[in-house]
PAKESE-572254 format. One record per residue (C-alpha): x negated, y, z negated. Coordinates in steps of 0.1 Angstrom, whole numbers, plus 5000, padded with zeros to 4 digits. Example, Ala and Ser with C-alpha at 12.3 -4.5 7.8 and 13.67 -1.06 7.14 Angstrom:
BEGIN
487749554922486349894929
END
This chain:
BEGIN
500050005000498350375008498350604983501050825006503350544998502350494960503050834953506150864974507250544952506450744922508451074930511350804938510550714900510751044887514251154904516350904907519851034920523151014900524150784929522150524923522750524884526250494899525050244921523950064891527349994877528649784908531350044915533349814937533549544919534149724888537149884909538549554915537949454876540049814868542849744886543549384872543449544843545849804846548049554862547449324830548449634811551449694831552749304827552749314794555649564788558949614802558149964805555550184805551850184789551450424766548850684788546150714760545950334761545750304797543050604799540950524770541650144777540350094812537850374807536350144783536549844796534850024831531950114809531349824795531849644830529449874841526949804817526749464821526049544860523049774852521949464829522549244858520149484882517749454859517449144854517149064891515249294900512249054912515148834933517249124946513749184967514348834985518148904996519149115027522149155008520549324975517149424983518049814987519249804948518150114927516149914901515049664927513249944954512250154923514150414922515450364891512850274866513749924840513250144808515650374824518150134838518250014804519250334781521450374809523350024801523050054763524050424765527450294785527750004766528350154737530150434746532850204763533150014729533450334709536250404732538150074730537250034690538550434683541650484709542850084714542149804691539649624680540649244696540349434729537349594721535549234707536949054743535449274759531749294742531948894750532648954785529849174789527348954770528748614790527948774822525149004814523448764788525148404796525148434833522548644849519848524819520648144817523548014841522448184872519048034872519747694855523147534872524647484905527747534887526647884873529648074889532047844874530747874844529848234841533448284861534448284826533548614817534948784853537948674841538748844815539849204827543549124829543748974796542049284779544649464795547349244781545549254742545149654749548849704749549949404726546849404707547249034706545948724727548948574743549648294769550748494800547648714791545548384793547248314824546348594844542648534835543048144843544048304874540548504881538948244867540147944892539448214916535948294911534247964928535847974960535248334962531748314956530647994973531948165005529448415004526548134988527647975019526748275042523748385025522547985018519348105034518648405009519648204977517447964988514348204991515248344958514647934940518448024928520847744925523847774940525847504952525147534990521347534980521547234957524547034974525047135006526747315028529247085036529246965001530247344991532747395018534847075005534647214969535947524982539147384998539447194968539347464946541747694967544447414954543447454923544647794928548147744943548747544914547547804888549248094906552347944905552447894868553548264860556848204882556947854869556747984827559448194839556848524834557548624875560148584900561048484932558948794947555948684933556748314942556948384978553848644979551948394961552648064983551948315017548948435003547648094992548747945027546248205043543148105012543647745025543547785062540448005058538847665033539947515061538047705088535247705071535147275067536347175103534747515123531147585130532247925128529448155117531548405102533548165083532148225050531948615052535248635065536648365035534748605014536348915023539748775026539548634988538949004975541849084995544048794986543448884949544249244950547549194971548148884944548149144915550349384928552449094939552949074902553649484896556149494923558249154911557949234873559349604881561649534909562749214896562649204853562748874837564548934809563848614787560248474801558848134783557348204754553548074757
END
């Protein structure tokens, strides 16, 4: 490296940009996170949320979301280097420094559970300080590095955002609450492995062991269409518990029609942008999924829902 380049590194150092300390916190996914937690929030009254709750509430849990991304960026810094998909990160290229990047996480880390601990409750506020440790901690420390099944594992903690929505209103853990994160959760794998699948070659370079790598490709692209049923089965527990209605019944059994064919793409086609394009259609199934839910539970009230 010339000395040109070591000392344009080194100004890179000195002045990082608020975008990439924004860039840090995983923005979209955080986004994604935020609104099944609102929608969590919403489900769990006939009514309205109270607005300081849903302020303070998904501010917080945004933070500490947040957080645990920064943590995450740090952590893989050296393998984010090896990925087409992640080598441009802040921490990764430098221009963020690690000592920064971490005041930065423990500085919004804390502040999001000062929020949820002062303005919510403190059951939400605990959930959510083990979501961020099982992802940041569990997940990117151990899992990710140590078992092919690391996103199923770690999927855990991803999960949670709806059900800390739920406890922020009810300030208890109940079962549609858990529902909604079973939801997320048996979602997670075939999310993921459809991008492992597409970026098999990266994950590979980086020694990290995702299924593709360890298993397979075609190994992996079974699993997938296994796991999207799975997932019609789970999503059709909130209309089955009597929690939903018809609306959410039908959304739910289109939108898992259109998971499966995709699973199935991906296992009978050669198709090169089958994984990417499984991938992107997951993040959209799961939004439209959640505001499935909003509409039906506003549009069409179940008045006596199961008790769980």
């Amino acid at each position: 490296m010339s000395k040109v380049d070591i000392q344009s590194e080194n100004q890179d150092l000195e002045r990082p940009s608020w975008r990439d300390f924004y860039e840090l916190t995983k923005p979209g996914v955080v986004m994604l996170m935020i609104l099944t937690s609102v929608i969590g929030m919403l489900l769990a009254v006939p009514g309205m949320v109270p607005l300081d709750i849903l302020i303070f509430g998904n501010l917080g849990i945004a933070l500490c979301a947040g957080s645990a991304a920064t943590v995450n960026h740090l952590v893989d810094r050296q393998i984010d280097l090896k990925m087409a998909r992640t080598f441009n990160r802040p921490v990764a290229k430098g221009r963020v420094s690690p000592n920064s990047a971490g005041l930065f996480a423990l500085i919004t880390g804390l502040l999001g559970m000062a929020m949820l601990l002062i303005f919510v409750n403190a059951i939400t506020a605990w959930l959510t300080l083990a979501s961020l440790l099982g992802y940041a901690v569990v997940y990117t420390m151990f899992l990710k590095r140590a078992s092919p099944q690391n996103i199923v594992i770690g999927g855990l903690a991803g999960a949670a955002p709806p059900l800390l929505g739920w406890t922020a209103v009810t300030g208890e853990i109940q079962g549609h609450g858990l529902l909604l994160a079973l939801i997320i959760f048996a979602w997670t794998p075939p999310h993921f492995w459809a991008l492992a699948v597409h970026r098999k070659d990266e994950y590979a370079n980086a020694e990290i062991p995702m299924l593709p790598v360890t298993h397979g490709v075609r190994y992996t692209k079974l699993h997938i269409l296994l796991y999207t049923f799975i997932l019609l089965a789970v999503t059709l527990l909130p209309f089955a518990t009597g929690m939903l209605n018809w609306l959410y019944l039908l959304g739910a059994v289109v939108l898992n029609i259109g998971f499966i064919y995709w699973a199935l793409v991906m296992l009978l086609t050669e198709r090169e942008s089958a994984g990417m394009d499984t991938f992107k259609y997951s993040i959209v199934y799961l939004m439209a999924l959640f505001v499935i839910m909003l509409l039906d539970h506003y549009l069409l009230p179940v008045t006596q829902p199961f008790s769980l």
